[in-house]
Structures are given as structure tokens and as C-alpha cells.
N, C-alpha and C positions, 0 to 999 in steps of 0.2 A: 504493500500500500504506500507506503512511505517511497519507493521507488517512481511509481507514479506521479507523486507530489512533485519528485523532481523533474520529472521531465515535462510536466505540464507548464511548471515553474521555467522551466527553462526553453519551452517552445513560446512561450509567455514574454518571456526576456526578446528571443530570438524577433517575434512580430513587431517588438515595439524597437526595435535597432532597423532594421526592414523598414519599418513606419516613418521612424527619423530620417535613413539615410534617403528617400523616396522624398520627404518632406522637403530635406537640406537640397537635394536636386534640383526639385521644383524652385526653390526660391533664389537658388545657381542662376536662372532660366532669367535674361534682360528681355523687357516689352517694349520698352517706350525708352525715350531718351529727348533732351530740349521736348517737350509735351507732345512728343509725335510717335505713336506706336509702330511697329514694324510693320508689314505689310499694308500699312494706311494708304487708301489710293490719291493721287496727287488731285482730283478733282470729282467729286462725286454731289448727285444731286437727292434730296428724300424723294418720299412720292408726292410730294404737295408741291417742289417743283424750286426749293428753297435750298440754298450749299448747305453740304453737311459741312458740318464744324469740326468734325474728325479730317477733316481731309487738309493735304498739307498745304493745297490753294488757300481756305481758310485760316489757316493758321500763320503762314507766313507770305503768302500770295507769291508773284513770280518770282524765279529767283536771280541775283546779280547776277549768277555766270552759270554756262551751262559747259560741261567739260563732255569733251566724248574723246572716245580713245585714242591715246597716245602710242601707248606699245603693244604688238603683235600678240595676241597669247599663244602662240608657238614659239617666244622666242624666249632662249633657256633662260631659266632666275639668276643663273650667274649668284654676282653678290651685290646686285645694285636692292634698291628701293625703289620699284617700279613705278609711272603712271605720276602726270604731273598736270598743272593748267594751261590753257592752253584761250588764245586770245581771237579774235573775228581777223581774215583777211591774213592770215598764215597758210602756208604751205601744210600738208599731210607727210606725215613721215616718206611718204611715197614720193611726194615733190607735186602731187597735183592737188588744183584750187580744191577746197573743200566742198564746193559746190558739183565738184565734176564725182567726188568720193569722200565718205564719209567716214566719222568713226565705227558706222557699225559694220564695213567692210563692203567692198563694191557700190551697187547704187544704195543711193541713202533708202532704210527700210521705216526711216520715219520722219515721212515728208511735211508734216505740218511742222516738226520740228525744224526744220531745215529751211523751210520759207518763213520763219518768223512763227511769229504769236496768232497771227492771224486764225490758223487751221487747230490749235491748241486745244480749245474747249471742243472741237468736235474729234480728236485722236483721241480725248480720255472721256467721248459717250456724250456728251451735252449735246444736246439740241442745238441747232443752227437759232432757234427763236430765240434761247436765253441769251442774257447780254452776253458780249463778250469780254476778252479780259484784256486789263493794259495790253501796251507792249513791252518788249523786253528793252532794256536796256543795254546798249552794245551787241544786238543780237546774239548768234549764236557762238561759243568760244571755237575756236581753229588751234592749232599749234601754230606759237611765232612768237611765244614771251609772255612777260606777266603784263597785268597793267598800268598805267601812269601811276607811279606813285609806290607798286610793290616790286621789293629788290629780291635778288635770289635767282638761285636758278630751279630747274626743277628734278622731283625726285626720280633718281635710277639718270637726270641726264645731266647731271653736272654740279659743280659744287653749289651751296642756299652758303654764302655770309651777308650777315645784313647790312654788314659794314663794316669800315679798318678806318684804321686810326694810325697817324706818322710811325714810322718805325725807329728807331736808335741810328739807323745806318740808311737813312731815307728811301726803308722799305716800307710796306704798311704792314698792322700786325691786325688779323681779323679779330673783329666782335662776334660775342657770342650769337646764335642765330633765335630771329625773333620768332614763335610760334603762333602768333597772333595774322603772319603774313600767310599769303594765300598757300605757298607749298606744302605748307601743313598738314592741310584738311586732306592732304588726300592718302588714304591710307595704302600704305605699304605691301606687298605679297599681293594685293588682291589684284583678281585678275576680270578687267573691264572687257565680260563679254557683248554679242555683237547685238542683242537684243538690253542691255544697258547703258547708263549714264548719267554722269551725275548731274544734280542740281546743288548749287553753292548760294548761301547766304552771307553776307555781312554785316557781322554785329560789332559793337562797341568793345575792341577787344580779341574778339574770337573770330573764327567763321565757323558755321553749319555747315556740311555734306550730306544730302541724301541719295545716295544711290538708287535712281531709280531704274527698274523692271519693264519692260511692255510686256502684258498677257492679252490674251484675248478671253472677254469672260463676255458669253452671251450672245456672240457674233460680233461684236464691237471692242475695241482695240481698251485697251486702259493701263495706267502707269501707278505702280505700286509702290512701294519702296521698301526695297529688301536691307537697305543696310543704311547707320546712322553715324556719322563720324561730328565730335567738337572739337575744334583744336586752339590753344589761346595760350595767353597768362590764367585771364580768369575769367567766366563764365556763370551765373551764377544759375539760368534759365535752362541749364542742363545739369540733373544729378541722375547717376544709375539708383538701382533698385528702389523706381519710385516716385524717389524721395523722401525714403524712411531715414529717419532723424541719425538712426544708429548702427542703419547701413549704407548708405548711402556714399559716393563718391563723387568727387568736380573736379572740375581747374583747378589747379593750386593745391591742392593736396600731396601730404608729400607719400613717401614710398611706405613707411610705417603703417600708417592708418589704410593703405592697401593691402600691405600683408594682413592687416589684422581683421580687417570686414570680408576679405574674398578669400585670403591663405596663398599658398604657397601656388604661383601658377604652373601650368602643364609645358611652360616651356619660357626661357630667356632669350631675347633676341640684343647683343650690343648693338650700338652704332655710334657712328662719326656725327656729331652734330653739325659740322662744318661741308662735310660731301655729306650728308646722309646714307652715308655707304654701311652696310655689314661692318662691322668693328670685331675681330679675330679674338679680342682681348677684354676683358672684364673693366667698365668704365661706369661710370656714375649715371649714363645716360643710357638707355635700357627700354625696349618693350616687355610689359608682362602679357602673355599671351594664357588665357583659357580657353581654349578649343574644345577640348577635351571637357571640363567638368562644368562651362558653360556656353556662353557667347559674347565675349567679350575682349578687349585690348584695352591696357592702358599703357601710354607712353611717358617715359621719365625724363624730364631732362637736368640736371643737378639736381635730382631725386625728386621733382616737382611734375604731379600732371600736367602736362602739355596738351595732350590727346587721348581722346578715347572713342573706343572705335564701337559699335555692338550691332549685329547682322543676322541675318537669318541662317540656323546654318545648313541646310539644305538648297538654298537657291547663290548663295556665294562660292565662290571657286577663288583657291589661292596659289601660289606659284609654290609655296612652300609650307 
């Protein structure tokens, strides 16, 4: 009898370790990030004919820059930090206008993007009758540089210094690199496939990246967004898990209080903050990567969040 007791006792034990680690899983798992959940669609209307307020039109309307692919994804990870910004009335890696081919490889497969804002609200399902929406600003981003006013170069294609300063021997000695500038936002390994692209925002500080998706849901085309990047000093309009007071992560937080709300991540990435290159050697500046126990990146730079990245992980693809 007493044999019993133990093992009831101890299948007892066993469900609620089960229960926990199922629990602590689940709460692993990123939804939302700056108040925009993942898969949210970029422009979506109720039935009474009104924007939904989930959708990331509503929430942050067009965005500054629209990036569409820079690097091949067939071409090997090497040890760059692939995928960078990219400006209207630049050349294609290939050397032709962006109009004759696009990011998402041969003809452009999303032509309302590509002619402007115009075609916009009917690519993501709106009725031609509902208003329509601004225009963009700068239209559509091309490869050929940053823009007025952002220094750097871009990631995987050359050094980011934000700036130098006289040298001893009337050299210049680089400053440290700003993460508030636009290279930032864009996150590292991932691999810009041909039915994606990003939308970028400018905030006071930081910028927003939403990686967005084309699906077809219902016979008509619509843009989702699979993946969330912030990258800054400081940001306050974007915390993970939530927003919970006592898990929660931002800008500016340093590396301690990630260990301590997320744990030990599933893998260490160095880098160069000067190239943004792969760094061979253990330095202060660091991605913590969970792949593995959730969905998420954060980037260190003198142990300070810079960036944080969180995706869906079934619709992203990474170089590594």
C-alpha cells in the first residue's frame, strides 16, 4: 500500500514538473512587440466597413522606408551580417533600374508596391471605394545608400562608423556606432525571401522593422507580418513579454537583467560593432539568440540592448 502512495506521489510530482515546464514554454513564446502582434495584417477592414485597429496601417500608418532585398539567398552566410537599407533610384545588386527588377527577384511580384501607394489598399483586400491612403514618402527604397542625414554603411556590405574624430598622427580614430541609425533595424542571418519585405519606421531614437509577408487569404492578396525588429538607445513603446512589469525587456537594458528574465540563450553570436562582421572572439558586444526555447534576439552593445528582434518561427528562414 505504502508502495503505491509512492508512486502516485511521484506521478503527482512528475505532472506538475510537465505542467511547469509546458507553462514556462508557453510564456518563452513572444506575440507582440512596439503594440503590434505577429502575424497582424498590414491593412485590414471589420464588417461595418471601419480599419481594424489591430492592423499595423492603424497603428502606425505608412511606413518611412520600404527595404526589399539586398542579398541573394543562395549566396553563402560567409561571416558577414547580411541585408541592409537600401534608398529610391539605386541600382539592384544586379546593376538594373529597380523598376526593370525587383527585390523579390525577376518581375516585381508586387506591383502596387512598386508603383507607389497608389495600388496599396487594394494589394492588402480594400475596396477601391474606401478612401485611400497617403502616399509614401520617398517612395519605394532601391539599393544606393542611406539617407540625407544617416551615416554608415550597410550590414554584410561594409563597415557602419558613425563617425571619427582627429587622430594623434592626422588619422581619424572611429566612434563608436550609433544604433538608433537606420543599419540597425535590420536584422542579421535573416534571410529576405522573394514573397517579403520590410516596412521601417522612424521614431524618436529608435526605428521599427516589420517584416512583412504576402499571403493570399480568400482569393485576394494580403501582407502580414511575420517578424518584429526595434533597434535604438532607447525605446520605451516597445517591451517583450507584454509588458509584464517583471519580465519584460527594452532598449537600454543591460545584459544582467536578460540573463535573469529569459536565462541562458540557445546560442552566442560576437561581432564587430565597427564592420558589423562575425567577431571570432568573445567581446562585450554580442547577440543573444533563443531559437531554440523561444522566439527571440537580443543585441548587446557595451552590454546595453541595442536591438531586439522576435518572429515567427515557422514563416522566417535564417542563413544560420
Amino acid at each position: 500500500m505504502m508502495f503505491m502512495d509512492v508512486k502516485r506521489t511521484g506521478l503527482a510530482l512528475l505532472v506538475l514538473v510537465i505542467a511547469g515546464t509546458v507553462a514556462v514554454t508557453q510564456r518563452g513564446i513572444e506575440e507582440k512587440l512596439a503594440g503590434v502582434h505577429l502575424w497582424a495584417p498590414f491593412i485590414e477592414y471589420d464588417s461595418e466597413g471601419k480599419l481594424d485597429t489591430k492592423c499595423l496601417f492603424a497603428i502606425y500608418g505608412m511606413p518611412d522606408y520600404i527595404i526589399g532585398k539586398t542579398v541573394p539567398a543562395s549566396q553563402p552566410a560567409g561571416q558577414m551580417m547580411p541585408g541592409g537599407p537600401m534608398m529610391p533610384g539605386g541600382p539592384t545588386p544586379s546593376g538594373v533600374p529597380f523598376g526593370m527588377s525587383s527585390g523579390f527577384g525577376g518581375q516585381p511580384t508586387l506591383p502596387s508596391v512598386m508603383a507607389g501607394v497608389g495600388g496599396m489598399a487594394q494589394l492588402a483586400g480594400s475596396p477601391m471605394a474606401r478612401p485611400g491612403m497617403p502616399s509614401l514618402p520617398g517612395g519605394l527604397m532601391t539599393p544606393g545608400g542611406l539617407p540625407t542625414g544617416e551615416t554608415g554603411g550597410m550590414f554584410g556590405l561594409g563597415p557602419t562608423i558613425s563617425g571619427t574624430s582627429p587622430g594623434a598622427a592626422g588619422g581619424v580614430i572611429p566612434t563608436l556606432p550609433r544604433p538608433e541609425e537606420l543599419p540597425w533595424v535590420i536584422p542579421p542571418f535573416v534571410v529576405l525571401e522573394s514573397d517579403k519585405i520590410y516596412f521601417v519606421y522612424r521614431k524618436q531614437g529608435a526605428h521599427l522593422n516589420f517584416m512583412m509577408e504576402l499571403v493570399g487569404e480568400g482569393g485576394q492578396n494580403q501582407m502580414r507580418v511575420a517578424a518584429i525588429t526595434v533597434a535604438g538607445r532607447r525605446y520605451d513603446g516597445a517591451k517583450t513579454a507584454k509588458g509584464d512589469p517583471f519580465r519584460s525587456i527594452k532598449l537600454g537594458d543591460d545584459l544582467q537583467r536578460v540573463l535573469l528574465r529569459y536565462g541562458q540563450p540557445d546560442e552566442i553570436v560576437y561581432y564587430n560593432p565597427f564592420t558589423l562582421q562575425v567577431a571570432n572572439f568573445p567581446t562585450r558586444n554580442m547577440i543573444f539568440r533563443y531559437h531554440k526555447s523561444s522566439n527571440i534576439e537580443f543585441t548587446f552593445l557595451e552590454n546595453k540592448v541595442v536591438r531586439i528582434f522576435i518572429f515567427m518561427p515557422k514563416r522566417v528562414s535564417f542563413l544560420r
